[in-house]
Structure formats: C-alpha cells, structure tokens
N, CA, C and O atoms as a Tripos MOL2 file, in Angstrom:
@<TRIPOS>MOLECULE
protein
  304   303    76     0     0
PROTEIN
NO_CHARGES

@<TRIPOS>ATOM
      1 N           0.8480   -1.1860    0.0000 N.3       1 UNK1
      2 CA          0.0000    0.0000    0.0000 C.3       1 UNK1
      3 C           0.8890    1.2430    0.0000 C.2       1 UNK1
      4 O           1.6480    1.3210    0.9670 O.2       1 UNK1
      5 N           0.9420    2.2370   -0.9050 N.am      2 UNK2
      6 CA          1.4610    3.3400   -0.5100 C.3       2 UNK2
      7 C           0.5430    4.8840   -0.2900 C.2       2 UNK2
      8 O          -0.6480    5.1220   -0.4870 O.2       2 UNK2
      9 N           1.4160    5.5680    0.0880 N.am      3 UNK3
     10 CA          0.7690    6.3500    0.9590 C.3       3 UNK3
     11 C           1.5340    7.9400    0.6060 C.2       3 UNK3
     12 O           2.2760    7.7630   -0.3600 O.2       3 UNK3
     13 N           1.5760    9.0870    0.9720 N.am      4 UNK4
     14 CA          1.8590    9.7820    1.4950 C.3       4 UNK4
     15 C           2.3250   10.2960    2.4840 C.2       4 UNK4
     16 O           1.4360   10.6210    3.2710 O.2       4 UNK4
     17 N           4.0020   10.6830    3.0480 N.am      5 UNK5
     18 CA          4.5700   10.5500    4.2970 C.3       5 UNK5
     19 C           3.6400   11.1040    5.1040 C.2       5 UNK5
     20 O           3.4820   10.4810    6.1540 O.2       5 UNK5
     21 N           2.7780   12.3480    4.9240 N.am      6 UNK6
     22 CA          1.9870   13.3440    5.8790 C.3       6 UNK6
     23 C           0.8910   12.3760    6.4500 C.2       6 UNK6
     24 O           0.4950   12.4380    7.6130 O.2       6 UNK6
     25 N           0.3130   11.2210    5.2570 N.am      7 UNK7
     26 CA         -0.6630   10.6070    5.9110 C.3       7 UNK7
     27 C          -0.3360    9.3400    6.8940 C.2       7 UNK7
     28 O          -1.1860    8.5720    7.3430 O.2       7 UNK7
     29 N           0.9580    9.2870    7.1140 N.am      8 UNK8
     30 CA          1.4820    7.9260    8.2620 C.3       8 UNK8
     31 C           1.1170    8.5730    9.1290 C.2       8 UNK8
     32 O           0.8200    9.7420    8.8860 O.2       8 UNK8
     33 N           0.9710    7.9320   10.7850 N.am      9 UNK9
     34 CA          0.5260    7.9100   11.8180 C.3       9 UNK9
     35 C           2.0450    7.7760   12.5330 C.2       9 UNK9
     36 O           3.0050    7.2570   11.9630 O.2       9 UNK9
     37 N           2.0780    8.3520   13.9110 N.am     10 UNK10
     38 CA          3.4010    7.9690   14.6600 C.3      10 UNK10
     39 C           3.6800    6.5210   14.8020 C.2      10 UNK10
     40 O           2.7120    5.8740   15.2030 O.2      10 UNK10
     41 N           4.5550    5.9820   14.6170 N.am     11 UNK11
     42 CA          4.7970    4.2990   14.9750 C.3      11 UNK11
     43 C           5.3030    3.4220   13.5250 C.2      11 UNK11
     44 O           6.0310    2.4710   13.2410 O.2      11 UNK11
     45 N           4.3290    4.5040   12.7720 N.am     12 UNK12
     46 CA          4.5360    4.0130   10.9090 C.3      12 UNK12
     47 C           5.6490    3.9420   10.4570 C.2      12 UNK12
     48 O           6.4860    4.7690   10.8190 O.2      12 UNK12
     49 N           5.9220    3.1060    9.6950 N.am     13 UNK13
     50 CA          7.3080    2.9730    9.1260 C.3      13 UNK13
     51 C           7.2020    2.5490    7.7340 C.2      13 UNK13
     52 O           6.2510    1.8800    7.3290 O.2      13 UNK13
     53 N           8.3410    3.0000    6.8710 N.am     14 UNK14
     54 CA          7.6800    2.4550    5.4660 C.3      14 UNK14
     55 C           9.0410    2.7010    4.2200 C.2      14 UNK14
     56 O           9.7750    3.6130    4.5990 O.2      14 UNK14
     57 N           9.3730    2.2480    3.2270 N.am     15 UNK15
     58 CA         10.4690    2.4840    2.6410 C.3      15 UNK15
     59 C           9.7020    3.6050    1.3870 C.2      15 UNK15
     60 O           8.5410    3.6340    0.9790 O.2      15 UNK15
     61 N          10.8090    4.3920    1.0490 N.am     16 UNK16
     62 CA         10.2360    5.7860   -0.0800 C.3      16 UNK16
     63 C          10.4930    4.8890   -1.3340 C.2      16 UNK16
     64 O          11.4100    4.1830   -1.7540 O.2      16 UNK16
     65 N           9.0260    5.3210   -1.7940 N.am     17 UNK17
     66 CA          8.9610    4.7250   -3.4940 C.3      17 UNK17
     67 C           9.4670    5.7630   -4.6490 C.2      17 UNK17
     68 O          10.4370    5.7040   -5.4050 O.2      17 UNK17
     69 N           8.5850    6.5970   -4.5170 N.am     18 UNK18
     70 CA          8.8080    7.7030   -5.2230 C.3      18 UNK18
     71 C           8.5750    9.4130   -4.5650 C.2      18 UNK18
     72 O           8.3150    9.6200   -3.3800 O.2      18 UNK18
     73 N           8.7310   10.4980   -5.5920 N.am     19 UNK19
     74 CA          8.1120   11.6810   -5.0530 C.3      19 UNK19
     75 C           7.3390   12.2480   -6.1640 C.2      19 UNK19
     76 O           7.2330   11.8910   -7.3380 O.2      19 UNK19
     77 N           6.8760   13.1250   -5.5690 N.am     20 UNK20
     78 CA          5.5470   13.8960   -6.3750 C.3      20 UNK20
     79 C           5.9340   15.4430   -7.4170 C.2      20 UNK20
     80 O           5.4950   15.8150   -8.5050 O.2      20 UNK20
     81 N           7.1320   16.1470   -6.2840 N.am     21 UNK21
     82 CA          7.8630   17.0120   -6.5450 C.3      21 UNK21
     83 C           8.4740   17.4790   -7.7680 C.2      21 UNK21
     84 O           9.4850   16.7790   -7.8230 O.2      21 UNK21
     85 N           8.4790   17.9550   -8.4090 N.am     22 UNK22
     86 CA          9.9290   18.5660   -9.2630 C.3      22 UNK22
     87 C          10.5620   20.0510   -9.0950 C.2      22 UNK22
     88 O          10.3230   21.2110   -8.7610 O.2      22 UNK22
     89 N          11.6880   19.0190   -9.6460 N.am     23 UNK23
     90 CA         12.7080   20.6280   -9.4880 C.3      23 UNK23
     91 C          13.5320   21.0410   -8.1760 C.2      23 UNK23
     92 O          14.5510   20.4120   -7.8930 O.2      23 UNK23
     93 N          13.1730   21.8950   -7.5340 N.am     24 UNK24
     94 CA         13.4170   22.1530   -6.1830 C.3      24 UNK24
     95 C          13.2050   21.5080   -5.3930 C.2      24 UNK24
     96 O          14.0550   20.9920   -4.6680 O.2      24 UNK24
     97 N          11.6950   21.3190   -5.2960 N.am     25 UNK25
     98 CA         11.2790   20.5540   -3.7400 C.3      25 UNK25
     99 C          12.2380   19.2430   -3.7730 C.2      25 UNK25
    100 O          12.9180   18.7030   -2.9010 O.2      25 UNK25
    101 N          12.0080   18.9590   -5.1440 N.am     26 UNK26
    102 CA         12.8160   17.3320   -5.3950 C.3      26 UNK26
    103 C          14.2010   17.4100   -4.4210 C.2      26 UNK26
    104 O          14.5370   16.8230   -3.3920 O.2      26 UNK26
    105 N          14.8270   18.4350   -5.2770 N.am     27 UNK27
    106 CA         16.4230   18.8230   -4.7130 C.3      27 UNK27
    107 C          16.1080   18.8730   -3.2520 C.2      27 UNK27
    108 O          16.8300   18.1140   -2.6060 O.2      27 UNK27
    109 N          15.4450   19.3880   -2.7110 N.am     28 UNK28
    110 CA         15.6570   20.0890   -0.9900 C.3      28 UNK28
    111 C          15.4750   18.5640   -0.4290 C.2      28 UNK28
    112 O          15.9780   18.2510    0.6500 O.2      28 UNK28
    113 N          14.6990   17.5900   -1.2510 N.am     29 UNK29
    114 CA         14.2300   16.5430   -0.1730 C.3      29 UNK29
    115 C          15.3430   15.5430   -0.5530 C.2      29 UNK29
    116 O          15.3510   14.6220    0.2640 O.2      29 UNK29
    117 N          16.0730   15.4360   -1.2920 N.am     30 UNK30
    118 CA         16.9460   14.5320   -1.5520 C.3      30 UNK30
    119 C          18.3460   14.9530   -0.4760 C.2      30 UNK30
    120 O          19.1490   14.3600    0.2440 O.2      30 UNK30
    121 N          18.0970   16.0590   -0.8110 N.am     31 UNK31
    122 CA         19.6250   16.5960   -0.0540 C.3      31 UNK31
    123 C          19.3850   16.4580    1.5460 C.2      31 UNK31
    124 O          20.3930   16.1370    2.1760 O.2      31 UNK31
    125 N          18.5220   16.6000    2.0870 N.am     32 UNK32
    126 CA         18.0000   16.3790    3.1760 C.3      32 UNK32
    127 C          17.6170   14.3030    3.6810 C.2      32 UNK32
    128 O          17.0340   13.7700    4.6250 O.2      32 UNK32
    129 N          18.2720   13.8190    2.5470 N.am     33 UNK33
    130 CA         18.6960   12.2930    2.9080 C.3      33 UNK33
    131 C          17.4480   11.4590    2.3180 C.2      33 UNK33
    132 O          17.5570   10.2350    2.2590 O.2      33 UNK33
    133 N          16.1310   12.1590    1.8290 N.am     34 UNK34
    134 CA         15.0090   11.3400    1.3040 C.3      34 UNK34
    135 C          15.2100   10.8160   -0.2250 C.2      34 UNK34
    136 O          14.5790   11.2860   -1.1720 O.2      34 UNK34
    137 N          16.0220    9.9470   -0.3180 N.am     35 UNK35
    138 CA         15.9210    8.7560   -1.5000 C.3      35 UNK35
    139 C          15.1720    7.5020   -1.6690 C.2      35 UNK35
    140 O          14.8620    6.5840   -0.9100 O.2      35 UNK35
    141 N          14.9630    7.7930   -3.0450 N.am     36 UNK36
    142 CA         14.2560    5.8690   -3.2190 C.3      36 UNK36
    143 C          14.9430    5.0230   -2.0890 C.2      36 UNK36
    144 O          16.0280    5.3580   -1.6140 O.2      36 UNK36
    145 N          14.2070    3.8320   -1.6570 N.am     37 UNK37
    146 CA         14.5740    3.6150   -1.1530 C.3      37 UNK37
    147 C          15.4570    3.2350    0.4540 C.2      37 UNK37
    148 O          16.1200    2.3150    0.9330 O.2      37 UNK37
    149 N          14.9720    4.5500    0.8360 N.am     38 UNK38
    150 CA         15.1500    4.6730    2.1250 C.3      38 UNK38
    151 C          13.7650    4.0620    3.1070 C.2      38 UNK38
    152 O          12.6210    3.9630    2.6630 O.2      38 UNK38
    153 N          14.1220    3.7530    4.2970 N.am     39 UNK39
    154 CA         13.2790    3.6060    5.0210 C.3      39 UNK39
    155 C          13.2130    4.8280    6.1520 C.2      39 UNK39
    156 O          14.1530    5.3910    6.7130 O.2      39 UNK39
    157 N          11.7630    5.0480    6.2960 N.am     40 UNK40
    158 CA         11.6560    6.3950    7.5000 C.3      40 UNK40
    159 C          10.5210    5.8260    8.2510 C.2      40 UNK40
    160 O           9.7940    4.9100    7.8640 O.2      40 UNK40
    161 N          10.4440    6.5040    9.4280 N.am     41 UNK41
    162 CA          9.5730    5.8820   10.2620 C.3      41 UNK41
    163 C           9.0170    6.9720   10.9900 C.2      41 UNK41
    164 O           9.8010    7.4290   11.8210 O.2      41 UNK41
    165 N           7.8490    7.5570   10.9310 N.am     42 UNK42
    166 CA          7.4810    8.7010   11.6330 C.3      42 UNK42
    167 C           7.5610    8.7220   13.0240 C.2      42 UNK42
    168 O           7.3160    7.6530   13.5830 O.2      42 UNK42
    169 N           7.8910    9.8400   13.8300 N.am     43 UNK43
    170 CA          8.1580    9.8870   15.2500 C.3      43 UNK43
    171 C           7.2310   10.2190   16.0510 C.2      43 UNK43
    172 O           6.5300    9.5900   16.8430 O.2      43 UNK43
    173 N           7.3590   11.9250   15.5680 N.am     44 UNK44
    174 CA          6.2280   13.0600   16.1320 C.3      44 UNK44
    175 C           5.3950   13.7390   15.3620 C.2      44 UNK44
    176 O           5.7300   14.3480   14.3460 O.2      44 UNK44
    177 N           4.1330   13.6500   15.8730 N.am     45 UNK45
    178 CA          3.6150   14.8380   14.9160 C.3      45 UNK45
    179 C           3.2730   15.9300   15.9250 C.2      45 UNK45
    180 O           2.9870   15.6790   17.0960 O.2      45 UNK45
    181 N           3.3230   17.2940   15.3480 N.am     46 UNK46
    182 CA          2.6510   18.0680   16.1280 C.3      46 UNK46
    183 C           1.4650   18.0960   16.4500 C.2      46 UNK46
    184 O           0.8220   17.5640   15.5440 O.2      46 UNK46
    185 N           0.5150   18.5900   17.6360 N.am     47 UNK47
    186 CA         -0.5830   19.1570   17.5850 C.3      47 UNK47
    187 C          -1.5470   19.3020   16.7850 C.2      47 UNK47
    188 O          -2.6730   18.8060   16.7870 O.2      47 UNK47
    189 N          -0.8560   20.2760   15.8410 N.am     48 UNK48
    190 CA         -1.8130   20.8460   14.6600 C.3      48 UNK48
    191 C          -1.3610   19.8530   13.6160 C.2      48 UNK48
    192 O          -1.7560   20.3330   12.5530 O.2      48 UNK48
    193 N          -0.8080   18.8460   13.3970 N.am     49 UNK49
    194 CA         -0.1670   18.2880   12.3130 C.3      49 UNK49
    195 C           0.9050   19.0010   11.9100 C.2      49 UNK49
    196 O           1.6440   18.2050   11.3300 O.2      49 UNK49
    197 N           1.3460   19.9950   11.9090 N.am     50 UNK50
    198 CA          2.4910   20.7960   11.7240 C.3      50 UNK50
    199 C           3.8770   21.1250   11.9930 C.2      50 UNK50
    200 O           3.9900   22.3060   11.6650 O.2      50 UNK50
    201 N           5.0410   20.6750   12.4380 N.am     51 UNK51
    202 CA          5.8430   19.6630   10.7130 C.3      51 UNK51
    203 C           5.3070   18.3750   11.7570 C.2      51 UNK51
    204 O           4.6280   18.4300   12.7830 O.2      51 UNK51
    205 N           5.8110   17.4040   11.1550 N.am     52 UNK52
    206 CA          6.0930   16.0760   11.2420 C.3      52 UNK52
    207 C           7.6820   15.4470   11.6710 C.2      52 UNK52
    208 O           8.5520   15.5800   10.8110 O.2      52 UNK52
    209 N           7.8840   15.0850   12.3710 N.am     53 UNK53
    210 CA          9.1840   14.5050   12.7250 C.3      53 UNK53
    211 C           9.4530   12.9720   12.4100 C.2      53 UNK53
    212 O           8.9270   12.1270   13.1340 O.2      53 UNK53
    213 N          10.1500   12.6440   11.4910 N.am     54 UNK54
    214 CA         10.7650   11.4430   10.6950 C.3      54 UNK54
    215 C          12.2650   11.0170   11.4840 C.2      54 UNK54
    216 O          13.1440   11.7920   11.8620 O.2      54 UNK54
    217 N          12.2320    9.6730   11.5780 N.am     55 UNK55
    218 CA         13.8080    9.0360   11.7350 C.3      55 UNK55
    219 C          13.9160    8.7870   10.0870 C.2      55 UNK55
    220 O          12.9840    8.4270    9.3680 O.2      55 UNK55
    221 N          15.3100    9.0730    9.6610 N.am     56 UNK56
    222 CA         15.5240    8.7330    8.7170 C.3      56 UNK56
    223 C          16.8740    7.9730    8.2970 C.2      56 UNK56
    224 O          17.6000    8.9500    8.4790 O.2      56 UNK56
    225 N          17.7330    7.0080    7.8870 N.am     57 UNK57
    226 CA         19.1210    7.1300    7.8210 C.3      57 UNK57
    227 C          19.5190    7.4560    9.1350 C.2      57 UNK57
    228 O          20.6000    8.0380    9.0540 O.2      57 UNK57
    229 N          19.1330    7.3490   10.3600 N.am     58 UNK58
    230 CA         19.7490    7.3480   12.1110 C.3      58 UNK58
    231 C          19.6290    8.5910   12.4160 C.2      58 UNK58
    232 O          20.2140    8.8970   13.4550 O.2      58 UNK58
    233 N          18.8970    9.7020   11.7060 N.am     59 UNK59
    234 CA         18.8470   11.1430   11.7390 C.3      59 UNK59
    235 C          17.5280   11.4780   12.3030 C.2      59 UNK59
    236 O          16.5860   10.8160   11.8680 O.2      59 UNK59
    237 N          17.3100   12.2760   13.0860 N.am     60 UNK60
    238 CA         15.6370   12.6780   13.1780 C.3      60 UNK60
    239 C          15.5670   14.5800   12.5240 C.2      60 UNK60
    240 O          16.0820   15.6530   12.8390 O.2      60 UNK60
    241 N          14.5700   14.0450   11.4540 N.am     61 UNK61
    242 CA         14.4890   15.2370   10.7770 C.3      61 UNK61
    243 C          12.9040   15.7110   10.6900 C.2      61 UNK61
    244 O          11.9550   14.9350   10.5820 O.2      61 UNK61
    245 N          12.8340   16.9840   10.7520 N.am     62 UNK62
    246 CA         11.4510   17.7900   10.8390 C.3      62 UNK62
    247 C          10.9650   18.1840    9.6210 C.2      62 UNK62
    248 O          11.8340   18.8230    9.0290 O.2      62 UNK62
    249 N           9.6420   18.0480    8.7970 N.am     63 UNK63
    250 CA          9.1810   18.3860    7.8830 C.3      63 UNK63
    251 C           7.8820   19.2450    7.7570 C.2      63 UNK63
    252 O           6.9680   18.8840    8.4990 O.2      63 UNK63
    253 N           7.6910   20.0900    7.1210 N.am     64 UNK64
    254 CA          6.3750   20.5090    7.1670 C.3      64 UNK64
    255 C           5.7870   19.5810    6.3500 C.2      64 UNK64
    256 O           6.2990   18.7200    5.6360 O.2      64 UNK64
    257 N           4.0940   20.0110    6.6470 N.am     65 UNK65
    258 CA          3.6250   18.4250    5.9740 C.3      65 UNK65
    259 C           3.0960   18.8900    4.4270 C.2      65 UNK65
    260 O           2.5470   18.1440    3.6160 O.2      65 UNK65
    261 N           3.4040   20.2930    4.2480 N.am     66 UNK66
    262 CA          3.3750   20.3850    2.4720 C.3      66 UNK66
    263 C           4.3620   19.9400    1.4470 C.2      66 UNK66
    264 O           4.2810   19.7810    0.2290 O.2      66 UNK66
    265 N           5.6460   19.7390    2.6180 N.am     67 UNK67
    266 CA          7.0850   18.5840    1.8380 C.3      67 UNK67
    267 C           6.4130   17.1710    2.2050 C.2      67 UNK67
    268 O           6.3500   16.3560    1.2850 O.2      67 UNK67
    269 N           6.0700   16.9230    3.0550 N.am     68 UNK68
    270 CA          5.9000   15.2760    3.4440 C.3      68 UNK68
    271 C           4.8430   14.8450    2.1540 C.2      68 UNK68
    272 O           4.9840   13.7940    1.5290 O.2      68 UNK68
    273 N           3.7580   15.8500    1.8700 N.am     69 UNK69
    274 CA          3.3150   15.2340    0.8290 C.3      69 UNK69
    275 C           3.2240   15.0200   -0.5210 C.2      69 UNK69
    276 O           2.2810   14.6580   -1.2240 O.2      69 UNK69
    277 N           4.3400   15.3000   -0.7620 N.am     70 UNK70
    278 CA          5.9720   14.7100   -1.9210 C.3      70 UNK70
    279 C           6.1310   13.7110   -2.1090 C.2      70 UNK70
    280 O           6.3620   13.1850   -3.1980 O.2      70 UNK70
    281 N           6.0180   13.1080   -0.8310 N.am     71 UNK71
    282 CA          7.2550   11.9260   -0.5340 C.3      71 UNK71
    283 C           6.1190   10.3360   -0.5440 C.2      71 UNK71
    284 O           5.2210   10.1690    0.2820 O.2      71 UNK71
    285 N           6.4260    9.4400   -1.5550 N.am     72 UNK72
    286 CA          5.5170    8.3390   -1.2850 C.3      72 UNK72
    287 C           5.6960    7.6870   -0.5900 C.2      72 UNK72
    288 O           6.8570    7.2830   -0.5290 O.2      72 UNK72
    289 N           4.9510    7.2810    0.1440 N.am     73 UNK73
    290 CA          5.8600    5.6590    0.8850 C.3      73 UNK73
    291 C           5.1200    4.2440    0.8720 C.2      73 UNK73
    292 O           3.8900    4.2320    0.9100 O.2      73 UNK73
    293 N           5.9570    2.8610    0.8100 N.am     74 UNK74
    294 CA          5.3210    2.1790    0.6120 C.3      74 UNK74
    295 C           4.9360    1.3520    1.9570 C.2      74 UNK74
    296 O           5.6020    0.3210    1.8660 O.2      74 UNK74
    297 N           4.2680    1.3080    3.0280 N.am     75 UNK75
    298 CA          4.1970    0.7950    4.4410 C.3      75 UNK75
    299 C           4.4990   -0.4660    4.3550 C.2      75 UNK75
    300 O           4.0650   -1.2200    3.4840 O.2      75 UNK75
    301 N           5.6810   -0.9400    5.7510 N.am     76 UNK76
    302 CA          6.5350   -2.1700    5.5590 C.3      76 UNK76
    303 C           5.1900   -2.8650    6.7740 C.2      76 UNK76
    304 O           5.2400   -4.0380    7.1440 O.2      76 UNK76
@<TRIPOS>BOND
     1     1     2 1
     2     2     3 1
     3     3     4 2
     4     3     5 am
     5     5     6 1
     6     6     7 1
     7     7     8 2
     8     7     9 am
     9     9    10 1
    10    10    11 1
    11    11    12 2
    12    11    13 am
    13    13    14 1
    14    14    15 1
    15    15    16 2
    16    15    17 am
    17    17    18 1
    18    18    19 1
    19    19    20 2
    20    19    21 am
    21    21    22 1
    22    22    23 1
    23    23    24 2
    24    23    25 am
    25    25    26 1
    26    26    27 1
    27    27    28 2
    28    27    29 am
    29    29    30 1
    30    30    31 1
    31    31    32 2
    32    31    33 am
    33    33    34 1
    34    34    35 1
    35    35    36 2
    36    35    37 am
    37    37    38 1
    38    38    39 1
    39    39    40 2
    40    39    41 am
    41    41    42 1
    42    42    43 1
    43    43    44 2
    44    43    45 am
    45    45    46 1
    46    46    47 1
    47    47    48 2
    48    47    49 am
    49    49    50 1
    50    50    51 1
    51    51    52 2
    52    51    53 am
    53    53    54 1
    54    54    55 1
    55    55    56 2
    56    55    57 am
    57    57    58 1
    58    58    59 1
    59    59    60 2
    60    59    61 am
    61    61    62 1
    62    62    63 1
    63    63    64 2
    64    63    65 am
    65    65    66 1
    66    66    67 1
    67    67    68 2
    68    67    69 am
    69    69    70 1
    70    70    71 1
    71    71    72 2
    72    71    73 am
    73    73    74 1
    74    74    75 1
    75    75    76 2
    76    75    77 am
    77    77    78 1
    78    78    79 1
    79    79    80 2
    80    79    81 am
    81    81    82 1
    82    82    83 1
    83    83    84 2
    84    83    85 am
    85    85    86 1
    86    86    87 1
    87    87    88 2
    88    87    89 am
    89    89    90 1
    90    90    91 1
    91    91    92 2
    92    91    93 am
    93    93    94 1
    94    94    95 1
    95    95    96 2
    96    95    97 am
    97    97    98 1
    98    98    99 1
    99    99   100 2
   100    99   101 am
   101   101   102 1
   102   102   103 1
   103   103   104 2
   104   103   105 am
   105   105   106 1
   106   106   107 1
   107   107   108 2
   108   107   109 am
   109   109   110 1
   110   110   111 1
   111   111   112 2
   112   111   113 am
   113   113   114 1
   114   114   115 1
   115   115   116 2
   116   115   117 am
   117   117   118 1
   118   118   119 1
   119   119   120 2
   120   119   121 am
   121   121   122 1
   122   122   123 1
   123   123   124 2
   124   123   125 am
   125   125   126 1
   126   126   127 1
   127   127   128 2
   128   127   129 am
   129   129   130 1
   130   130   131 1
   131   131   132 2
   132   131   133 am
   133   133   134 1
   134   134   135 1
   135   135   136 2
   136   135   137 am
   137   137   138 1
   138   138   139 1
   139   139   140 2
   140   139   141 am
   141   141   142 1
   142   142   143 1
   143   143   144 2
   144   143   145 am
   145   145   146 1
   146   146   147 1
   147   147   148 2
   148   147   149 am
   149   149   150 1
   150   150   151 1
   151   151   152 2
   152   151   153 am
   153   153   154 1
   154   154   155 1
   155   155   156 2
   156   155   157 am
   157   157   158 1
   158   158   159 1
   159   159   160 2
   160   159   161 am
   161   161   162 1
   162   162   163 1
   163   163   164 2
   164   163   165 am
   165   165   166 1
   166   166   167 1
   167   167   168 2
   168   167   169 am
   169   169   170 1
   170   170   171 1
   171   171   172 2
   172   171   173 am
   173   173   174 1
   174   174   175 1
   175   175   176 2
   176   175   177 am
   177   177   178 1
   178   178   179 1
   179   179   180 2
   180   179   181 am
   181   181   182 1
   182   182   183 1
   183   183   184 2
   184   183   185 am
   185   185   186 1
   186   186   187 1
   187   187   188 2
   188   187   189 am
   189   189   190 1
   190   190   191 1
   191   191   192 2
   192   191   193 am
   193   193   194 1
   194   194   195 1
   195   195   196 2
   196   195   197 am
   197   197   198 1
   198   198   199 1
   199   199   200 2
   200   199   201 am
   201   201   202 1
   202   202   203 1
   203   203   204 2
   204   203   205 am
   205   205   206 1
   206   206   207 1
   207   207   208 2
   208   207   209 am
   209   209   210 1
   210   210   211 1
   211   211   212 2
   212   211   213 am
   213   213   214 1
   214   214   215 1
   215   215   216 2
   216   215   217 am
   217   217   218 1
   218   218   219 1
   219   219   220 2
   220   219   221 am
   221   221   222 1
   222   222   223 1
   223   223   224 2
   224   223   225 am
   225   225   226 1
   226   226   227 1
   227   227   228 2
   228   227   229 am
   229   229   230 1
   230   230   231 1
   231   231   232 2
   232   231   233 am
   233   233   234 1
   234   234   235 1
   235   235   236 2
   236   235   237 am
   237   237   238 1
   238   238   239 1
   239   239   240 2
   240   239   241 am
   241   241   242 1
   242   242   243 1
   243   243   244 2
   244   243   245 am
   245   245   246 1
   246   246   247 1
   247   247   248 2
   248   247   249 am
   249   249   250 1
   250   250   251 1
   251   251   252 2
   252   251   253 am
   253   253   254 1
   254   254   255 1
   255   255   256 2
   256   255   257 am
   257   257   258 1
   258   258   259 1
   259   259   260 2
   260   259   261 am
   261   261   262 1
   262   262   263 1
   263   263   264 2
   264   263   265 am
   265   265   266 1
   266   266   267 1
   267   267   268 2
   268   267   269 am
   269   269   270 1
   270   270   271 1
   271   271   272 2
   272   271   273 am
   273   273   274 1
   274   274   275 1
   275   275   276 2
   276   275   277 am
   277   277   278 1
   278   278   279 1
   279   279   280 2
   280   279   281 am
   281   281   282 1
   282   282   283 1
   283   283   284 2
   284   283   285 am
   285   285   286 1
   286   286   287 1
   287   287   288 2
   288   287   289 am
   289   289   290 1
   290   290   291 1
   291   291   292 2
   292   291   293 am
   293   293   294 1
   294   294   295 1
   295   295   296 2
   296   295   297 am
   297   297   298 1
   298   298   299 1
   299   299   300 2
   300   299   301 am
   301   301   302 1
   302   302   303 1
   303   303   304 2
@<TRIPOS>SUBSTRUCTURE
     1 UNK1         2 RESIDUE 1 A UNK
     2 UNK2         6 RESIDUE 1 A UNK
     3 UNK3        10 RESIDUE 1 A UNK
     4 UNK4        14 RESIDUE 1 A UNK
     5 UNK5        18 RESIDUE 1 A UNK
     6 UNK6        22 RESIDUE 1 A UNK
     7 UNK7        26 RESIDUE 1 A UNK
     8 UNK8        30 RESIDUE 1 A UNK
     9 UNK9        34 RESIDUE 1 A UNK
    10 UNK10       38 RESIDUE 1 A UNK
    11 UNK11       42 RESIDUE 1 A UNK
    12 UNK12       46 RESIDUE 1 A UNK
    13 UNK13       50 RESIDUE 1 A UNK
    14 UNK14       54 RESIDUE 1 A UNK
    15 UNK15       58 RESIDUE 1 A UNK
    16 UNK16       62 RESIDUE 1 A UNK
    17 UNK17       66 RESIDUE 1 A UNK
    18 UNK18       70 RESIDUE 1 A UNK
    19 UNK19       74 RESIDUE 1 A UNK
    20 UNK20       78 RESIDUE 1 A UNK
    21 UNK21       82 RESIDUE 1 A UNK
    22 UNK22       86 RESIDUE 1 A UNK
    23 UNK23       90 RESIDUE 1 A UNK
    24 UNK24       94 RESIDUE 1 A UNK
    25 UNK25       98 RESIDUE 1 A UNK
    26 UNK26      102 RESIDUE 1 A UNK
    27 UNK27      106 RESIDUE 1 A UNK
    28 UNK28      110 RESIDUE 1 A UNK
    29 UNK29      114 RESIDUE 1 A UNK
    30 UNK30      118 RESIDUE 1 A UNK
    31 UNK31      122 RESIDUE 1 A UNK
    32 UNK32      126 RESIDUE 1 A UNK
    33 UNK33      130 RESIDUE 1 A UNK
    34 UNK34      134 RESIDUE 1 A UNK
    35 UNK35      138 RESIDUE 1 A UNK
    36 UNK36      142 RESIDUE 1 A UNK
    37 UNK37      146 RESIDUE 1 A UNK
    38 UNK38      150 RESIDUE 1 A UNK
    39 UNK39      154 RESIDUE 1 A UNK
    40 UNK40      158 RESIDUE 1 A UNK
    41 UNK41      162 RESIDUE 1 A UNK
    42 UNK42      166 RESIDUE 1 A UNK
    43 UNK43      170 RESIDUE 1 A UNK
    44 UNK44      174 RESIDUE 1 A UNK
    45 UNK45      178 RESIDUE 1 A UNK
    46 UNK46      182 RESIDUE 1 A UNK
    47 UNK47      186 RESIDUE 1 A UNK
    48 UNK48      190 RESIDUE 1 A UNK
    49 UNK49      194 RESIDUE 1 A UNK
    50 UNK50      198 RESIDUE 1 A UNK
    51 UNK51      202 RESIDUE 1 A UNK
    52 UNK52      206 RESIDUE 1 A UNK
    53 UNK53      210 RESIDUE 1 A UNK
    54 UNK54      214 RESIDUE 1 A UNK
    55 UNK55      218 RESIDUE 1 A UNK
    56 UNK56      222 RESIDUE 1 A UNK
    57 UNK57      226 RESIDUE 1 A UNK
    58 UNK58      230 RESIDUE 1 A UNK
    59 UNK59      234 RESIDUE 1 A UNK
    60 UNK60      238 RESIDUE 1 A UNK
    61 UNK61      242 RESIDUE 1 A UNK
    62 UNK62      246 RESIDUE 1 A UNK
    63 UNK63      250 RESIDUE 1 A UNK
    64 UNK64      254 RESIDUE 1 A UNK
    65 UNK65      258 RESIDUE 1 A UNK
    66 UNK66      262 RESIDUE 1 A UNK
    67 UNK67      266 RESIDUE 1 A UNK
    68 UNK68      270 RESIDUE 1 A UNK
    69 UNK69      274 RESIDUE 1 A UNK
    70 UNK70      278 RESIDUE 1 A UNK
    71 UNK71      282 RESIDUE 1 A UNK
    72 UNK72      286 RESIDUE 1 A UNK
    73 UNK73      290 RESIDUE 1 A UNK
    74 UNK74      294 RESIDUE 1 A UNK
    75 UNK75      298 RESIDUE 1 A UNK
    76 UNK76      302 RESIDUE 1 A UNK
C-alpha cells in the first residue's frame, strides 16, 4: 500500500517509493537524505499536524507536511 509521508501515523514505518515534486522541492528533499529507497519511520507529529518529525538514515528530521506530501511511501 502506498501512501503519502503526511498521511502515516506515529509508529509508521515504510520504505520511499517515489516523489511527487519537481525541481526544487525534489532537490531540498533529496539533499536532506530522502531517496528511493530509504526507510523512514514517523516519530512526532505536532498538535496541529504541523511539521512532522521522521527518523531517517539514524537522523531525526522535521518536515512541514506540504514537503511530506511529496514523498511516497510504501508501508513495511
């Protein structure tokens, strides 16, 4: 099943299929460690939903959730 990183739940975990992005956003999310292929596992979300906190690659990184929903994922 894939999904949208913004729409995982805390606990979720899932490897990146693809993204939605071009151009920039693409660039900012790659450089920031989100490749095919990776596995991320959501941590925190805020309150309001607003960013989202991902383990990624042993890193914990913060996203707003208008980047998270870029990012596909496929739930492991």
């Amino acid at each position: 099943m894939i999904n949208a990183l913004n729409e995982l739940k805390v606990g979720d975990s899932g490897i990146i299929v693809s993204f939605k992005g071009k151009g920039s956003i693409r660039k900012h999310l790659m450089e920031m460690g989100f490749v095919k292929g990776a596995n991320v596992e959501i941590q925190r979300v805020a309150p309001l939903g607003d960013p989202i906190e991902v383990k990624i690659k042993g890193y914990s990184i913060s996203l707003r959730k208008e980047e998270a929903k870029n990012i596909e994922i496929e739930i492991v």
